[in-house]
N, C-alpha and C positions, 0 to 999 in steps of 0.2 A: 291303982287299977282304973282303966277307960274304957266303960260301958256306955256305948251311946245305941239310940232305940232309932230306925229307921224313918218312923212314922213322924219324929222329931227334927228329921235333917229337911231344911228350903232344899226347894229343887229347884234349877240354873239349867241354861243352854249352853251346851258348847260349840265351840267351834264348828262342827260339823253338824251340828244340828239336832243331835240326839237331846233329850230331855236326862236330866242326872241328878242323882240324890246324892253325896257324897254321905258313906257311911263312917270310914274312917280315914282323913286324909290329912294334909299341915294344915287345911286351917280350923279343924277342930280337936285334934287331939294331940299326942308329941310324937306324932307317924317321923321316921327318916326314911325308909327305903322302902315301900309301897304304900299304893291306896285302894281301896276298897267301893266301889260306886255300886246304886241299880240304876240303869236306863232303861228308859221308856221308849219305844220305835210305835207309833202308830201303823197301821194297818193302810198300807199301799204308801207308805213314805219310805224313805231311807234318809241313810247317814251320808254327808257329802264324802266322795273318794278321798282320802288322808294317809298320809304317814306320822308317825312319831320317829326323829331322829334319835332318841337316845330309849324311850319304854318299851318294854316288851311290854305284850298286854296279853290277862287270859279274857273270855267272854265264857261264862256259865248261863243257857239259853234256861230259866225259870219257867214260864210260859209263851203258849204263840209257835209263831211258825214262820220262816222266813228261807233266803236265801244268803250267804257270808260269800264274797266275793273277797281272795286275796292274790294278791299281784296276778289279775289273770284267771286265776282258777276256782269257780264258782260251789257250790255244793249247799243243798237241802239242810237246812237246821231246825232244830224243835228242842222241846223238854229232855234235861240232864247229857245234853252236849256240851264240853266243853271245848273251847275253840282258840289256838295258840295262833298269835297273832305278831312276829318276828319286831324286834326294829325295825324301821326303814322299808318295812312290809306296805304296799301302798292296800287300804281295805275299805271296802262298807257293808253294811249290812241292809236287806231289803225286806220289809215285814209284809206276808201274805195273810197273817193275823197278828194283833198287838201282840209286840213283842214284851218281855219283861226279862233283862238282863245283871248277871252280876259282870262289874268289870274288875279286875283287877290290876292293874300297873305297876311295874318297878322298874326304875325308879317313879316316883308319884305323878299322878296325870296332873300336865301343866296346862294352860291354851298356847304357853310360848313354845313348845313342842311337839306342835300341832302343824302340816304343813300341807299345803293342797297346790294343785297340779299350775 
């Protein structure tokens, strides 16, 4: 059994900028085909525009308030939205208050899978 406690995982940058806690991914548990993150979006920042070529990703908005930008087409997010986010989907997210997000990926969030404009 792999019980790991959030308040326990380092938080890293990725790619795009977003702040991340990995809760369960490869390099801490025997994850194969998803990962489980929270990210942190400060208040008037965003994430740089990105694609993943191979993860679909969910985003579950926790707290905060923002706007999700995906290939183009913008839209208002808050608390207990969740937000499907394609392959190859170009996205970012833009926080009008801190944000606090679940990410989810499958296949698992890589940086080598991470591509910008």
């Amino acid at each position: 059994m792999t019980v790991l406690n959030l308040a326990a995982q380092t938080p890293f940058r990725t790619k795009d900028g977003s702040e991340i806690r990995s809760i369960l991914d490869r390099t801490n548990a025997p994850v194969e085909k998803q990962s489980l993150a929270e990210a942190v979006v400060q208040a008037g920042s965003s994430t740089q525009r990105h694609y993943h070529l191979l993860s679909e990703e969910f985003y579950f908005i926790i707290e905060g308030r923002g706007q999700m930008e995906i290939d183009g087409e913008a839209r208002e997010v808050g608390p207990g939205d969740a937000i499907l986010i394609p392959p190859r989907a170009w996205h970012t997210i833009t926080a009008s208050e801190p944000l606090r997000i679940l990410c989810c990926c499958a296949p698992p969030y890589a940086h080598e899978d991470t591509y910008f404009e």
